[in-house]
C-alpha positions in Angstrom: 0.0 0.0 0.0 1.2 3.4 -1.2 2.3 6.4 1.8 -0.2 8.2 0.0 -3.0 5.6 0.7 -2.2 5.0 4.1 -2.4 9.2 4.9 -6.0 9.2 4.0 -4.1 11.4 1.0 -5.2 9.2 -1.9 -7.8 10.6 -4.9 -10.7 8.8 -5.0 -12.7 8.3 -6.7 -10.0 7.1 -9.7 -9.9 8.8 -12.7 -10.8 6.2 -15.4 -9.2 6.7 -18.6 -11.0 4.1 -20.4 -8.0 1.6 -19.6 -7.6 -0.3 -16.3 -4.4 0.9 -14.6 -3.3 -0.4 -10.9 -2.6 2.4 -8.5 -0.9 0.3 -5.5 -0.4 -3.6 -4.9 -1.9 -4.0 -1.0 -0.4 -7.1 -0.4 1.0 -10.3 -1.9 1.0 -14.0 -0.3 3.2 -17.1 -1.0 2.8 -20.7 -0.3 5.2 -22.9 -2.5 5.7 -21.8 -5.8 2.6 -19.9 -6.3 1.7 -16.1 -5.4 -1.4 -14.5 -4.4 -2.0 -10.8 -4.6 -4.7 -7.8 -4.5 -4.0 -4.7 -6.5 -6.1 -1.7 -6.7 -7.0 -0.8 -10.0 -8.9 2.4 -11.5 -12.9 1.5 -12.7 -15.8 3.2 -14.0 -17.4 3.2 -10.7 -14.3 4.9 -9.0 -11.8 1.9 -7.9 -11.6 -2.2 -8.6 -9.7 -4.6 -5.9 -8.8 -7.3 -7.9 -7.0 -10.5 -6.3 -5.3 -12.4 -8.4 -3.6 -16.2 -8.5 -0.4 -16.9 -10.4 -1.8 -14.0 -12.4 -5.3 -15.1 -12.8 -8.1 -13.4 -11.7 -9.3 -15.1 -8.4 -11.7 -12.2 -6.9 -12.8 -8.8 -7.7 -14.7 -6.1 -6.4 -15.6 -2.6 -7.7 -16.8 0.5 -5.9 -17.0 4.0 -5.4 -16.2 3.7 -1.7 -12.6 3.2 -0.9 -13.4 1.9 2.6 -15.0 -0.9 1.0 -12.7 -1.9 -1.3 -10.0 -1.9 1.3 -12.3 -3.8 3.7 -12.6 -6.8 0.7 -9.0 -6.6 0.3 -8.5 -7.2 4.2 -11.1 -10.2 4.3 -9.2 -11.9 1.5 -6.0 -11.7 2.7 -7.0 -13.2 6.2 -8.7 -16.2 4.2 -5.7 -16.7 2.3 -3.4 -16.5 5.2 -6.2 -19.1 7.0 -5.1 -21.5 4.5 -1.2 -21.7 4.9 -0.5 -18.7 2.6 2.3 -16.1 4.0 
């Protein structure tokens, strides 16, 4: 997660450009050889957490509330780390 993002100091709603763009990677798990993690990307609706396996898409959520999204992003990361991931 970005300094700016942990200050409160982050723009949000995104500013979509028409192209999905990640803003800051909150976290990334690894159990063997595979890696989990949850980027936040910019959206239409203002913001898209999007949790990803070995690069495929495992989970996503978009919002226009950042709490929210950051909230998802929290849940999946304890479910992961529930299951052996670190």
């Amino acid at each position: 997660m970005t300094d700016e993002i942990k200050a409160g100091k982050q723009w949000f709603p995104l500013k979509w450009t028409g192209e999905q763009q990640t803003m800051t990677v909150y976290w990334t798990l690894r159990k063997g050889k595979h890696t989990a993690s949850c980027r936040l990307v910019t959206h239409p609706l203002g913001g898209e957490m999007v949790c990803s396996v070995d690069g495929g898409l495992h989970e996503s959520k978009a919002s226009h509330d950042l709490m929210v999204l950051e909230g998802a992003a929290q849940q999946w990361e304890a479910a992961f780390q529930g299951k052996g991931w670190e």
